[in-house]
N, C-alpha and C positions, 0 to 999 in steps of 0.2 A: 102893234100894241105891246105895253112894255109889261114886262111880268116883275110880280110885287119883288124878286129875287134880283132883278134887275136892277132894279129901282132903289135896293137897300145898297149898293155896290160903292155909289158915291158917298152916301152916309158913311161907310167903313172905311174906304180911302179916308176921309177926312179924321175917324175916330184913332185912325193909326198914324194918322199926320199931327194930332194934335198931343198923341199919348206919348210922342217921339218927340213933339216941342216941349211937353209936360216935364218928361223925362231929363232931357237936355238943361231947362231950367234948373230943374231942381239939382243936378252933377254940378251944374255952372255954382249953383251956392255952396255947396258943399266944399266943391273945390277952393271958394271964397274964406268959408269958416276954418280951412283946415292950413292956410296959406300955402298951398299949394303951388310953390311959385317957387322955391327956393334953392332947387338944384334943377340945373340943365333939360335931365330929362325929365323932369314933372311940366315942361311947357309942353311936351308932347298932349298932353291931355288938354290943355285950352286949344291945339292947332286943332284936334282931333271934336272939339265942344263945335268951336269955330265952322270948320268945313262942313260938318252935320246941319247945323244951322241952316247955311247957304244951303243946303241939299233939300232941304225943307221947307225953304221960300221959293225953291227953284220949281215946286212939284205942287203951288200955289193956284188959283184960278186956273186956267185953262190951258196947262205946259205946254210943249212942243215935244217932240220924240227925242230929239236933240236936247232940251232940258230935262227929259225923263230922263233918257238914256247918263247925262252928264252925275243926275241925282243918284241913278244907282251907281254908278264908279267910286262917288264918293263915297255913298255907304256901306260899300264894300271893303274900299281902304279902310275906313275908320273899324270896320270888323274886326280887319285885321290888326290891325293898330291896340286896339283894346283886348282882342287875347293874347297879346304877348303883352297888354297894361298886367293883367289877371298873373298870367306866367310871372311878370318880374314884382308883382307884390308876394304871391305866395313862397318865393324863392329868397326873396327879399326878407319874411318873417322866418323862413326855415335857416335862413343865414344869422339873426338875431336871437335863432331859439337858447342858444347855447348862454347866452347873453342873461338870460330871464332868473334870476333870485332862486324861481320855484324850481328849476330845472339845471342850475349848476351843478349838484352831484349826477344827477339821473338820466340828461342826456342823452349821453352814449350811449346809456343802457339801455334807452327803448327802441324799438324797432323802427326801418326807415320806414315804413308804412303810418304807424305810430306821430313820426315826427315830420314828416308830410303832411298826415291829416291837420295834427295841432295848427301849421302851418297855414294849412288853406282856409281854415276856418276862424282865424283870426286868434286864437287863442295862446297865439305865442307869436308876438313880433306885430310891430305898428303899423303895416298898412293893410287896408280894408279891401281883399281881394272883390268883394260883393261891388265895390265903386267903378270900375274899370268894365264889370260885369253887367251894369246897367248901362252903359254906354252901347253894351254890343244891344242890348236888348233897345235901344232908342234906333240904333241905325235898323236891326232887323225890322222895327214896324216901318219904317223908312222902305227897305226893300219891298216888302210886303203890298203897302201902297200902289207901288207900281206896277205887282202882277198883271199883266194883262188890260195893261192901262189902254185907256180908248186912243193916245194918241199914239200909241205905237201897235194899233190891234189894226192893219190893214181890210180891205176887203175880202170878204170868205173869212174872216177869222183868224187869219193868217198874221202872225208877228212880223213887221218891219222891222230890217238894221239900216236904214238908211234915215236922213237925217229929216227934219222935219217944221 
């Protein structure tokens, strides 16, 4: 007999699969409105939109362990992938701070704590560390999904690595 705890398991899989297609959406426009497309490494971010996707349809209907197992790979690279997106926007507005009208005398003068923060929080210099930030947060519901997923949850309870 199944218990009602049981029974929410798939509905959540699915709420984490859809808040991670949701999510993915919405970077995919953003990336759109922002032309995001204009130097080298801003494709990193469509490769990284891209593989999520697949990761996502891969973990659709009734996956295999071997499409489980491929789906979390992917969202694990893409994790990776998107904190160092996070790392080279924040570095990337710390490198333009000096650049900013308001902060041409004062700069130097403020501490690096000071000009890190301004930095990370978008307050000095053009790219939006929070963008690169939702991607990790689209793969984590991605990972999530799979905890303990039924096709890689062998008999006794026990996790397979083997393929499926």
């Amino acid at each position: 007999m199944e218990t009602r705890t049981e029974s929410l398991v798939p509905l959540l899989r699915r709420g984490l699969l859809g808040l991670a297609a949701l999510t993915t959406a919405g970077i995919t426009l953003e990336l759109i409105t922002e032309r995001h497309w204009t130097q080298r490494s801003q494709l990193i971010a469509w490769a990284a939109l891209v593989v999520l996707a697949l990761a996502i349809a891969l973990l659709l209907g009734q996956p295999s362990a071997t499409r489980v197992r491929t789906a979390q790979t992917i969202a694990l690279l893409v994790v990776v992938a998107a904190v160092i997106g996070v790392w080279q926007h924040i570095a990337g507005n710390h490198e333009a701070g000096p650049l900013d009208y308001h902060y041409l005398q004062t700069w130097e003068g403020l501490s690096a704590a000071s000009r890190w923060w301004l930095a990370a929080r978008k307050a000095r210099g053009p790219s939006p560390p929070l963008a690169p930030g939702a991607l990790v947060q689209a793969a984590l519901c991605v990972l999530l999904a799979t905890v303990q997923h039924p096709a890689t949850v062998g008999k006794g309870g026990r996790t397979t690595l083997g393929a499926g």
